[in-house]
C-alpha positions in Angstrom: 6.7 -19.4 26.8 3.1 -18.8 25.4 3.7 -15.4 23.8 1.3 -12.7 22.9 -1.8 -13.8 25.7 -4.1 -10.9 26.2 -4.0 -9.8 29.8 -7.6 -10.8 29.7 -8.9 -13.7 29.5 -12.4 -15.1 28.4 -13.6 -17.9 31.0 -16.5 -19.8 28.9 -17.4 -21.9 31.7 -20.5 -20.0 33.0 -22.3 -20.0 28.8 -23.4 -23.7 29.0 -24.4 -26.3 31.6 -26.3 -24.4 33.8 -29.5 -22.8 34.1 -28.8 -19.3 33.0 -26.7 -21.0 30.2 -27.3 -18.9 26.7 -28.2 -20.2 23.4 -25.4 -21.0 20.4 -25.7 -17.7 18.5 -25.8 -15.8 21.6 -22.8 -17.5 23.0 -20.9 -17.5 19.6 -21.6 -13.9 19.6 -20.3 -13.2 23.2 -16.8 -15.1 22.1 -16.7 -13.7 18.6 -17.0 -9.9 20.8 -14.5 -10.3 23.3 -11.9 -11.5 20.6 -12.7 -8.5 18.9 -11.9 -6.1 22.5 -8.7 -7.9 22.0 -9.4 -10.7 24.6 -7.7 -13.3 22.7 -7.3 -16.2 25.7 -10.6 -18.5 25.5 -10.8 -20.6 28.5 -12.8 -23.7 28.2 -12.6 -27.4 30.0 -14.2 -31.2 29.0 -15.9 -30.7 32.6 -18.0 -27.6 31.3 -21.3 -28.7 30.2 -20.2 -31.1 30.4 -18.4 -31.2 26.9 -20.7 -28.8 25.0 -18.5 -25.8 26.9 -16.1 -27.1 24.4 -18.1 -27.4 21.4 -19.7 -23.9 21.6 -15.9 -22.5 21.5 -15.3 -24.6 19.0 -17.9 -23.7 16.7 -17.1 -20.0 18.2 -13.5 -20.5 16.4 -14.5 -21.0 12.8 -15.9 -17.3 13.1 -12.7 -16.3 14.3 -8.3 -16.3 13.1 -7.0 -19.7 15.0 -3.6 -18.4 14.8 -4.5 -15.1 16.8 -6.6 -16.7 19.6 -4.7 -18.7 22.5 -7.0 -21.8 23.5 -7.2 -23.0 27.0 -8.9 -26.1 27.8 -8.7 -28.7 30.6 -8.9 -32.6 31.6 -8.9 -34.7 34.4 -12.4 -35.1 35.9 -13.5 -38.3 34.7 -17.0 -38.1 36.0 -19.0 -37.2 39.0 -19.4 -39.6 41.8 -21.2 -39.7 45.1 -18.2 -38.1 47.0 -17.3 -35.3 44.0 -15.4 -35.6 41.2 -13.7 -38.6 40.2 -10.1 -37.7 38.9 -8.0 -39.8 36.6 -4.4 -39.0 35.2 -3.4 -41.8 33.5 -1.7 -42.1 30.4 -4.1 -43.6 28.7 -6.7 -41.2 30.1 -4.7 -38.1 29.4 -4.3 -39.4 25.8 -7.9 -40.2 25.2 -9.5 -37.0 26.8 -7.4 -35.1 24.6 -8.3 -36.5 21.4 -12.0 -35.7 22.8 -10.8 -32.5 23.6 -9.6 -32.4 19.8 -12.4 -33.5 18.6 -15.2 -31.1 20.2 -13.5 -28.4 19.6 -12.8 -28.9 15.7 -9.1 -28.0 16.2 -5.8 -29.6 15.4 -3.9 -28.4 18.2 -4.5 -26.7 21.8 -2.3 -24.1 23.0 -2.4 -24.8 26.8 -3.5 -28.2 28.1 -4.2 -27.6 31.7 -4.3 -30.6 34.4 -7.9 -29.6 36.1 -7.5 -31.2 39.4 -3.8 -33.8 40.2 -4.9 -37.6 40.4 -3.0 -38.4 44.0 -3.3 -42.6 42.9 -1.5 -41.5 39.7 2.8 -40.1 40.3 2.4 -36.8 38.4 5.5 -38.0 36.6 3.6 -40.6 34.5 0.9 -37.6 33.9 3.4 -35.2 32.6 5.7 -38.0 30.6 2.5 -38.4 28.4 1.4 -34.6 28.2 4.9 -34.0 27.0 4.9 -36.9 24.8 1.6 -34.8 23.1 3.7 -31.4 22.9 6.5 -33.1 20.9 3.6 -34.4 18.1 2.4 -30.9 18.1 -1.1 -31.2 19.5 -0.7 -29.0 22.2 1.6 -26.1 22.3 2.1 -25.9 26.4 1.0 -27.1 29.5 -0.4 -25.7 32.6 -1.9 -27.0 35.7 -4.8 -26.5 38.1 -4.9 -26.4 42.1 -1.2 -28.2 42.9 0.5 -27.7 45.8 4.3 -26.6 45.6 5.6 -29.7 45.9 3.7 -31.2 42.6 4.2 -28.1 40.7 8.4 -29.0 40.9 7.7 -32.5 40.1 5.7 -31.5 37.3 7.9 -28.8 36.4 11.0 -31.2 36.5 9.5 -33.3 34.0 8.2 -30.7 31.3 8.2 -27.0 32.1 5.0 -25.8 32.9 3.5 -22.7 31.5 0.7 -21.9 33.7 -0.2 -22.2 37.1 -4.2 -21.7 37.6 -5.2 -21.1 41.4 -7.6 -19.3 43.6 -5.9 -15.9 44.5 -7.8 -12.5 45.8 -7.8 -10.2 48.8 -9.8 -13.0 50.5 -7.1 -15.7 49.7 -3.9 -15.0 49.7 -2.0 -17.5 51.4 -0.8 -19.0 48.2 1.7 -15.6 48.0 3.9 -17.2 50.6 5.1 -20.0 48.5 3.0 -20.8 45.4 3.3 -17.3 44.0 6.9 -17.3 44.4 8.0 -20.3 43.3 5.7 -19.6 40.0 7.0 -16.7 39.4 11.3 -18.6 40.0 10.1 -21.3 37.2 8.3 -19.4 35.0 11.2 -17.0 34.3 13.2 -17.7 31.0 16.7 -18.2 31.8 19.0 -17.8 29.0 17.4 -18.1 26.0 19.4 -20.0 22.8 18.6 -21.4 19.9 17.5 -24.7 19.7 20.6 -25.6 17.2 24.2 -25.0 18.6 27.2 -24.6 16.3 30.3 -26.2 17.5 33.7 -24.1 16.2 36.3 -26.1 17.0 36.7 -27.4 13.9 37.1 -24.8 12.2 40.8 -23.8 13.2 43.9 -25.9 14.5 43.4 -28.9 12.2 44.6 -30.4 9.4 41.4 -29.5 7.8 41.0 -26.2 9.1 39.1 -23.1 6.7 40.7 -19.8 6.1 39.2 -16.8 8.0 37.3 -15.7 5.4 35.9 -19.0 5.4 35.3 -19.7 8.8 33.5 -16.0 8.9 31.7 -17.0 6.2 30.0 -20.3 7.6 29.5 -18.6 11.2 27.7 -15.9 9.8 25.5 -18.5 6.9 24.6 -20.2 10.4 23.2 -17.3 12.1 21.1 -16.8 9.1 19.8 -20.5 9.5 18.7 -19.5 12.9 21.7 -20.6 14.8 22.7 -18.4 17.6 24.5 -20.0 20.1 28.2 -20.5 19.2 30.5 -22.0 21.1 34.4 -21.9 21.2 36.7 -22.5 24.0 40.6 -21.3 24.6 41.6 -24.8 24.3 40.7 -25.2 20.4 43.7 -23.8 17.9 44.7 -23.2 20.9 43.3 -19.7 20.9 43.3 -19.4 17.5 39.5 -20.5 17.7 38.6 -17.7 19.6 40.0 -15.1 17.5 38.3 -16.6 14.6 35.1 -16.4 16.1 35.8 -12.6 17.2 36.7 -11.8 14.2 32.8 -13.4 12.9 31.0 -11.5 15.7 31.8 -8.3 14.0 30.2 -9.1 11.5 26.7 -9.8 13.4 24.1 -8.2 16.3 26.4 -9.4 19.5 22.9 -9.1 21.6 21.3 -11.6 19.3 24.3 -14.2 19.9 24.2 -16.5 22.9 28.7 -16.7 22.9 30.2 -19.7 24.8 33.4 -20.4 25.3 35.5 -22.6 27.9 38.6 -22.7 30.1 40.4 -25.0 32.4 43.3 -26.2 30.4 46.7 -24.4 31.2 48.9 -26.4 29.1 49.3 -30.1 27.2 51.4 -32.4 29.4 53.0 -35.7 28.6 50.4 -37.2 30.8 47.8 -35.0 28.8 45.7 -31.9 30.0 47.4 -30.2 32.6 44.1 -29.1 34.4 43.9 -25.6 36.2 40.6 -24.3 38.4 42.5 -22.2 40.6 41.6 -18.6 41.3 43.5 -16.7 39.3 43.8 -18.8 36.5 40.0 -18.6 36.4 40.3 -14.9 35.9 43.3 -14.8 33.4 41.4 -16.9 31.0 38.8 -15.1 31.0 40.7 -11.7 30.6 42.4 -13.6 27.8 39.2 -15.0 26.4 37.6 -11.6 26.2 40.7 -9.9 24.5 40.9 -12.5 21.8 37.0 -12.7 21.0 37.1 -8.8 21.4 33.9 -8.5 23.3 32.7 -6.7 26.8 30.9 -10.1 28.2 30.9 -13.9 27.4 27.0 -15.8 27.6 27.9 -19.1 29.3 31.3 -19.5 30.5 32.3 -23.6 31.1 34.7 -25.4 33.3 36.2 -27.5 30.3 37.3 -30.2 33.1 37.6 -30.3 36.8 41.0 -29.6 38.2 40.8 -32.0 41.0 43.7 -30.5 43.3 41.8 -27.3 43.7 38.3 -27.2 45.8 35.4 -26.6 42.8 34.2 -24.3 45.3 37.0 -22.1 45.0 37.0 -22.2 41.0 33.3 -21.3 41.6 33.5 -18.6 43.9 35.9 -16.9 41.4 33.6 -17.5 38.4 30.8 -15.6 41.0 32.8 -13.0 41.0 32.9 -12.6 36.9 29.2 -12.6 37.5 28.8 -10.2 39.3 31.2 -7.7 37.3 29.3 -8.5 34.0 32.3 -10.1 32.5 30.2 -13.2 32.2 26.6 -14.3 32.4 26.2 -17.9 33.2 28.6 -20.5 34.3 28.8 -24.5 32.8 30.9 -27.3 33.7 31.8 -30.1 31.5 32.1 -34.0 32.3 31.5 -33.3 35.6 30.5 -35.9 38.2 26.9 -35.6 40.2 28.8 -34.4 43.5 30.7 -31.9 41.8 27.9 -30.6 40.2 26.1 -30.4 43.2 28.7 -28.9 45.0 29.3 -26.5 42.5 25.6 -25.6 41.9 25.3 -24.3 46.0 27.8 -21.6 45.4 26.6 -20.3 42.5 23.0 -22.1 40.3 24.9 -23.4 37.1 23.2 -22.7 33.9 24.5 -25.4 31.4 26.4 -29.4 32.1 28.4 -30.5 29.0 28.8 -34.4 28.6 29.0 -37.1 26.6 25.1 -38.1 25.9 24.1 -40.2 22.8 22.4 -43.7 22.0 26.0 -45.5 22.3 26.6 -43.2 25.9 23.2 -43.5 27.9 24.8 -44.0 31.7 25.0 -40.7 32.5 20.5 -40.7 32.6 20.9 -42.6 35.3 21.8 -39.9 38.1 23.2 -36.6 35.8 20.5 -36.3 34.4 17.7 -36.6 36.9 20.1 -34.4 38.4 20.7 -31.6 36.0 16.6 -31.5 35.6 16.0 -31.4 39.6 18.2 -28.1 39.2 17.4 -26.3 36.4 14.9 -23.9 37.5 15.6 -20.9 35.7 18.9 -18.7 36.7 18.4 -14.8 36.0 21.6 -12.3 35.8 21.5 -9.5 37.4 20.9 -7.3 34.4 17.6 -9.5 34.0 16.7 -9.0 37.4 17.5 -5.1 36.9 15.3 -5.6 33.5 12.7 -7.2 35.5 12.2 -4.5 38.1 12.5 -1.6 35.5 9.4 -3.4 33.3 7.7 -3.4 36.8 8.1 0.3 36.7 7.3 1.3 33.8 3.8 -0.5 34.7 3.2 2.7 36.4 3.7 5.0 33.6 0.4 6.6 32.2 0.2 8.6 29.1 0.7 12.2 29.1 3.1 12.5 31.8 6.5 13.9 32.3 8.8 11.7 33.5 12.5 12.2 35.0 14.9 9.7 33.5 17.6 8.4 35.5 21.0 7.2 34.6 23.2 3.7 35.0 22.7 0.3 33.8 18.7 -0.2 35.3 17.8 3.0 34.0 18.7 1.9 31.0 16.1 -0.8 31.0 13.7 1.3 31.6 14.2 4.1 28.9 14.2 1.2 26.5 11.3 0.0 27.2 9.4 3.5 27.6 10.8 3.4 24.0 9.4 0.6 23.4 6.1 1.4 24.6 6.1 4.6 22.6 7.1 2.8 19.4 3.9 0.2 20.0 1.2 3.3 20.4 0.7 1.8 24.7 2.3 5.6 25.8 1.6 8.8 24.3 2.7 12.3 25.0 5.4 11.7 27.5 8.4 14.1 28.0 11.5 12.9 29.4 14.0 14.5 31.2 17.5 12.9 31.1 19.8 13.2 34.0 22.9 12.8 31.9 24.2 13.0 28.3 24.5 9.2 28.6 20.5 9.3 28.8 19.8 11.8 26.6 21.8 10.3 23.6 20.0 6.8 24.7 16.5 8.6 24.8 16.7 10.7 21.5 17.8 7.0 19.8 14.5 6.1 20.8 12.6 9.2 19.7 11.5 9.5 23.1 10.3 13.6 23.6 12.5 15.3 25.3 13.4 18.7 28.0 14.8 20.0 30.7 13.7 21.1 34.2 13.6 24.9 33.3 10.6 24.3 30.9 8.9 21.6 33.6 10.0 22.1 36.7 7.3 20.1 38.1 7.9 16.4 37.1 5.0 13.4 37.4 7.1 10.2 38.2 11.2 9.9 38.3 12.3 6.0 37.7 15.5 5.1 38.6 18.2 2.6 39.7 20.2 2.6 43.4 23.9 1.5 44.4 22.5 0.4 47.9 19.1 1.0 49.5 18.8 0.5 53.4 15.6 -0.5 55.3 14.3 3.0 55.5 14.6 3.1 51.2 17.4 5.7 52.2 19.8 5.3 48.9 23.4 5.7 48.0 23.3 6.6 44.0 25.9 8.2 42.1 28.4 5.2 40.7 27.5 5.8 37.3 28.7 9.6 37.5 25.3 11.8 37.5 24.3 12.2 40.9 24.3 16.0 40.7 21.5 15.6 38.1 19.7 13.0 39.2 19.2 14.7 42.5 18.4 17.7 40.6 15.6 15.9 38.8 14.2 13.4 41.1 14.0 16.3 43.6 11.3 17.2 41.5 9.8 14.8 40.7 6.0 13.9 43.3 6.8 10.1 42.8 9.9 8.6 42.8 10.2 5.0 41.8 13.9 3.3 42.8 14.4 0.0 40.7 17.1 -2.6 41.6 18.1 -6.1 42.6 18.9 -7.8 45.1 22.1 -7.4 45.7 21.8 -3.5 46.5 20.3 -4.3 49.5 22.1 -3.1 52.8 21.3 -3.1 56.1 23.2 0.4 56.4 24.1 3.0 53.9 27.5 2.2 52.7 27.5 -1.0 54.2 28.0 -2.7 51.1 31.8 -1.5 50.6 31.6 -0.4 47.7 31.7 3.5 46.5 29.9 6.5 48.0 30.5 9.2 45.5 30.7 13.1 46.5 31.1 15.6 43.4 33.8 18.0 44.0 35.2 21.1 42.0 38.4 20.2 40.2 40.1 23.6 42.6 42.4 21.8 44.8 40.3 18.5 45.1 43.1 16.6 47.0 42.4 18.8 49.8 38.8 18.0 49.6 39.9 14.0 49.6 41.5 14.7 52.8 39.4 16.5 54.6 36.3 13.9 53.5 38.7 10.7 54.4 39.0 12.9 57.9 35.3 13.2 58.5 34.6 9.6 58.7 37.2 8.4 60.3 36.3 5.8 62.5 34.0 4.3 60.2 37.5 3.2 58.7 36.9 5.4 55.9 39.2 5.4 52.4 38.7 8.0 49.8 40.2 7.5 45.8 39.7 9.8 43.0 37.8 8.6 40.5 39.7 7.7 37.2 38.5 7.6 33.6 38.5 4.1 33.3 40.4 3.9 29.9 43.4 2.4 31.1 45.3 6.0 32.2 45.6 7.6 35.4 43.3 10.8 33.9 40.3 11.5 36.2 36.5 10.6 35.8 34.9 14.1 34.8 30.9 14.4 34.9 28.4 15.9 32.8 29.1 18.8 35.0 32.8 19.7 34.4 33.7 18.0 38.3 35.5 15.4 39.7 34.2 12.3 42.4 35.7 11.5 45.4 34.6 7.7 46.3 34.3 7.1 49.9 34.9 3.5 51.1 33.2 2.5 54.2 34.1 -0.7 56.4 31.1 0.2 58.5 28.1 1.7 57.5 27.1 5.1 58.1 25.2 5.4 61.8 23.2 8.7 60.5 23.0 9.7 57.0 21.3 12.8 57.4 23.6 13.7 59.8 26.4 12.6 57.1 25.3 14.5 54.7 24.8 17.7 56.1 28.4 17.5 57.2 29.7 16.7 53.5 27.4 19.3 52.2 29.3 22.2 54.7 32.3 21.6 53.3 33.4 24.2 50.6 34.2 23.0 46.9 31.6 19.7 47.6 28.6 20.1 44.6 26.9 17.2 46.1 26.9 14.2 47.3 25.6 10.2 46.7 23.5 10.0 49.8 19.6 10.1 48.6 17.8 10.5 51.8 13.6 10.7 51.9 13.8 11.0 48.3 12.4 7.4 47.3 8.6 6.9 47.5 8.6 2.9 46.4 11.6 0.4 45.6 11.3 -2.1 43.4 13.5 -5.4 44.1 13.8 -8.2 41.5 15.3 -11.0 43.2 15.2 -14.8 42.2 11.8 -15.5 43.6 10.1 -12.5 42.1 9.4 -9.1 43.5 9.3 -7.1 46.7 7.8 -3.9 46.5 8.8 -1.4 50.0 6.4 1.4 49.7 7.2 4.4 52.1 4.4 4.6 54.3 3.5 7.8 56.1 2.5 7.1 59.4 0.2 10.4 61.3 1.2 9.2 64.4 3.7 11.5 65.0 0.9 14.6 64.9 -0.7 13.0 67.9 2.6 12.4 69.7 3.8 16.0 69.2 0.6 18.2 68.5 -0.1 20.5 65.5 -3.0 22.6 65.2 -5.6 20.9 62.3 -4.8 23.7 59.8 -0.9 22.4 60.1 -1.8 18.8 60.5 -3.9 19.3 57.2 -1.6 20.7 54.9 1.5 18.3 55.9 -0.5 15.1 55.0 -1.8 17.3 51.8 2.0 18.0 51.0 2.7 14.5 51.9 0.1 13.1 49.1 1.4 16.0 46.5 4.9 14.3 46.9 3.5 10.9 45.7 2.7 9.2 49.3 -1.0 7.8 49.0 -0.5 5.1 51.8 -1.7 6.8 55.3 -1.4 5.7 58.5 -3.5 5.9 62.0 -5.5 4.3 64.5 -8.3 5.0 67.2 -5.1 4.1 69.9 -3.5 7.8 68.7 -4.7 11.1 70.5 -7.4 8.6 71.6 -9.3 9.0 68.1 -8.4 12.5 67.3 -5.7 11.4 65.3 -8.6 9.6 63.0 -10.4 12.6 62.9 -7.7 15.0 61.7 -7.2 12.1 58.5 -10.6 12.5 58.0 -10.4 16.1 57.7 -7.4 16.3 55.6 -9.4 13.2 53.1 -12.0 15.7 52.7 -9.5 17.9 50.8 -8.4 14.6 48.6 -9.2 12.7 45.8 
């Protein structure tokens, strides 16, 4: 992607060509001092002037470092006829305005070429096949495009991926957010990211001319220095001996900086050959097997070395979901694979990477694979890149100088690093943090971020954290990582409260996604309090567990706060949660419990199309429907606003228009 743009950018359009157009120095100068406010995007286009838009910036840049300023221009428009612009997007025409472009602007390269306006008499294919054809000789870095509808932007897109999307978008036009913005925002996310340059480990191990371990180390580590960092292994190759060889090299390098690959599929060598095996649980016992031999948490792209026809792919998929969705993998690939199995494997989970045979003496499969694989490779995110991409959106709302709770779990954990990051880079200042769990505060103090605790500030700007489930009404269930005690404590405090989280936490009803509802209990005779919680909730089918350590022994899960959890398991969701949890709260030897109700003042959702942002909006209506003097009206929309809620609500239809005027009143008492 085009890195380092400045969130400004410089549109030159309006500094020649028209009748309040300046002079050279004056425009020069206007360039050279928005460069210097660390605008660093110059927009220019062939059609502005026309040309001499482009020969201003390009007398502009010899005042100026080419390698720190991103330079936008555009083509298409051909010339201006009776009915508008004439637009051409030929090959040859591409070609030819570009080398203008070139040219004017006194440059050997462009970094984004956009398409002004799409030639409907030319296939945008034949547009793009040329543009790309300009990116691999290095005269222009990416490519962007002007005014397309959805459907062109995936053609283009298919062809060459496209960097920028320029459109008309405001509070007076904002159609495009129903399906433009999203689909800009699914293609122009990076899916996973590996070096251009794969190394291929099979032979070093399980051969006649197979290297020592020291050797094999050796050359895995000398290609990661070259800038290789996707390896790739597979269970198959030794067998297994491959693997543990390239375990043994990872410990030797930055694991995050490695894109690992391995495969599975083959149980066992037959006379026939491969004995092939996509069943469920072979799926998951290779990969168990996998992870112990490469001794690593997570594998980068898992394949299906080859296609065990007597089981349904969709069932070998659905498995491999499941991996997903634990973290034990990232991505899924298949290998030599035909289009329909592909296809069928794609729609139960989007696959990230096809492995085949592809080379000037094997050229069928760019007949229909490979249309194929392109027409589905729009970029697939995890779900810790989702969770990444929601805690960046947070973090947006950070301003220096305040004091900021700091939750705890796996989307937290984005966001401290990035408020580290932030802090490193000189963008935040004066923050304190304060860490709902040691986990946090060993994380934070890595990252020099400032530190406390609530008894020095127990008033607290803006809490960001993650949720197990959040339900329509941004009611939460939080607590699976252990510190719900604390971050309750904490967020409690806090006047805004910012939940971050996928998609997947979504639930129609708190504990409706089956998973754990946690509920902190004394270690003093906690089997009594398992009971007695199972009990409560009964006929939502309720099952309550202990929480264990995790390690591999049957010793319980402690917190932070000396305590064990009870999980509650729901096969319904809960009807009333603040009914729920006063009832768990009564009990005696209960600290606290998972269910965060009215706590959450916005939730941010990543999911595969971009964002959703819920805001809890405080609607006065209420105040009509059951009276309260002004003074009481007043000070509960004041309290309301202290607590973070800025979003009010009323009409002239409530208290027929009193309702208006008590807002107005209590507006007169804020900013």
């Amino acid at each position: 992607m085009l890195n380092d743009v400045s969130k400004l950018g410089f549109g030159c359009m309006s500094l020649t060509g028209h009748d309040h157009s300046v002079s050279d120095e004056d425009g020069i100068a206007i360039i050279k001092h928005a460069v210097e406010r660390g605008v660093t995007h110059i927009d220019t286009a062939d059609f502005y002037g026309p040309n001499t838009n482009e020969i201003l910036v390009g007398k502009a840049l010899k005042h100026l470092p080419r390698e720190k300023v991103q330079l936008a221009t555009k083509f298409g428009v051909e010339s201006m006829g009776p009915d508008g612009p004439v637009i051409n997007g030929t090959p040859e025409y591409v070609r030819s305005a570009l080398e203008a472009s070139l040219q004017r602007l006194d440059v050997d390269y462009i970094d984004l070429y956009y398409i002004i306006r799409v030639d409907r008499k030319t296939p945008i294919e034949d547009t793009m096949e040329e543009l790309k054809k300009l990116v691999e000789e290095g005269k222009i870095k990416y490519i962007g495009i002007s005014e397309a509808s959805p459907e062109t932007i995936r053609r283009a897109h298919a062809v060459h991926p496209l960097t920028a999307v320029q459109l008309e978008w405001s509070l007076w036009t904002r159609d495009v957010e129903e399906e433009l913005i999203p689909l800009c925002r699914f293609i122009l996310l990076s899916s996973i990211i590996v070096s251009k340059l794969g190394f291929g480990c099979m032979g070093l191990s399980g051969h006649n001319n197979s290297v020592s371990d020291e050797a094999g180390i050796a050359i895995i580590k000398h290609a990661f220095e070259r800038g290789i960092t996707h390896f790739d292994t597979a269970d198959m190759y030794g067998p297994k001996t491959n693997e543990i060889l390239v375990g043994k090299a990872l410990k030797h390098l930055p694991r995050e900086k490695v894109q690992l690959a391995t495969k599975f599929g083959v149980e066992s060598m037959g006379p026939g050959g491969p004995v092939i095996n996509g069943t469920p649980e072979f799926v998951r016992s290779s990969l168990e097997a996998s992870l112990q031999r490469l001794d690593v948490d997570y594998i980068d792209l898992y394949y299906i070395i080859r296609v065990d026809h007597k089981t349904p792919i969709e069932d070998t998929m659905e498995e491999l979901k499941k991996l997903v969705e634990e973290g034990k993998i990232k991505y899924i690939g298949i290998s030599e694979a035909s289009p329909e199995t592909i296809r069928r494997a794609h729609a139960v989970h989007p696959l990230t990477a096809v492995q085949l045979e592809w080379s000037l003496w094997t050229r069928d499969v760019e007949e229909e694979i490979i249309p194929l694989c392109r027409s589905q490779s729009a970029p697939v995110l995890s779900q810790d890149e989702l969770k990444k991409l929601a805690a960046d959106k947070a973090v947006e709302s950070v301003k220096s100088g305040m004091v900021l709770g700091l939750g705890t779990g796996s989307t937290a954990a984005f966001v401290v690093d990035k408020l580290g990051q932030l802090l490193s880079t000189g963008q935040l200042s004066n923050i304190v943090g304060i860490p709902t769990s040691k986990r946090t505060q060993e994380q934070a103090a890595s990252l020099d971020i400032p530190l406390s605790t609530l008894d020095l500030h127990p008033h607290i700007d803006l809490a960001i954290d993650g949720t197990d489930e959040v339900d329509p009404n941004l009611d939460l269930v939080k607590g699976r990582g252990g510190a719900l005690l604390r971050e309750k404590m904490v967020e409690a405090a806090s006047s805004s409260f910012i939940v971050v989280a996928d998609d997947s936490k979504l639930v129609s009803g708190l504990g409706g996604s089956g998973l754990a509802m946690p509920v902190e209990v004394v270690q003093f005779c906690w089997k009594y309090n398992l009971v007695r919680l199972e009990g409560l909730f009964k006929e939502l089918g309720c099952e309550a567990k202990l929480r264990s350590a995790g390690d591999g022994s049957e010793k319980p899960y402690v917190t932070d706060n000396g305590n064990y959890i009870v999980d509650l398991y729901f096969k319904n969701p809960i009807k009333d949660g603040f009914a729920a949890g006063k009832e768990i709260s009564a009990m005696e030897g209960v600290v606290e419990h998972g269910l965060f109700l009215g706590m959450a003042t916005s939730v941010i959702i990543a999911g595969k199309t971009g964002f959703k942002v819920r805001v809890w909006v405080y609607g006065s209506f209420w105040i009509f429907h059951d009276p309260v003097s002004d003074d009481v009206g007043i000070m509960i929309i004041k309290h309301a606003f202290e607590k973070g809620i800025t979003f009010f609500n009323t009409t002239d239809l409530y208290g027929h228009k009193t309702n208006e005027i008590l807002v107005g009143k209590a507006l007169k008492q804020l900013p």
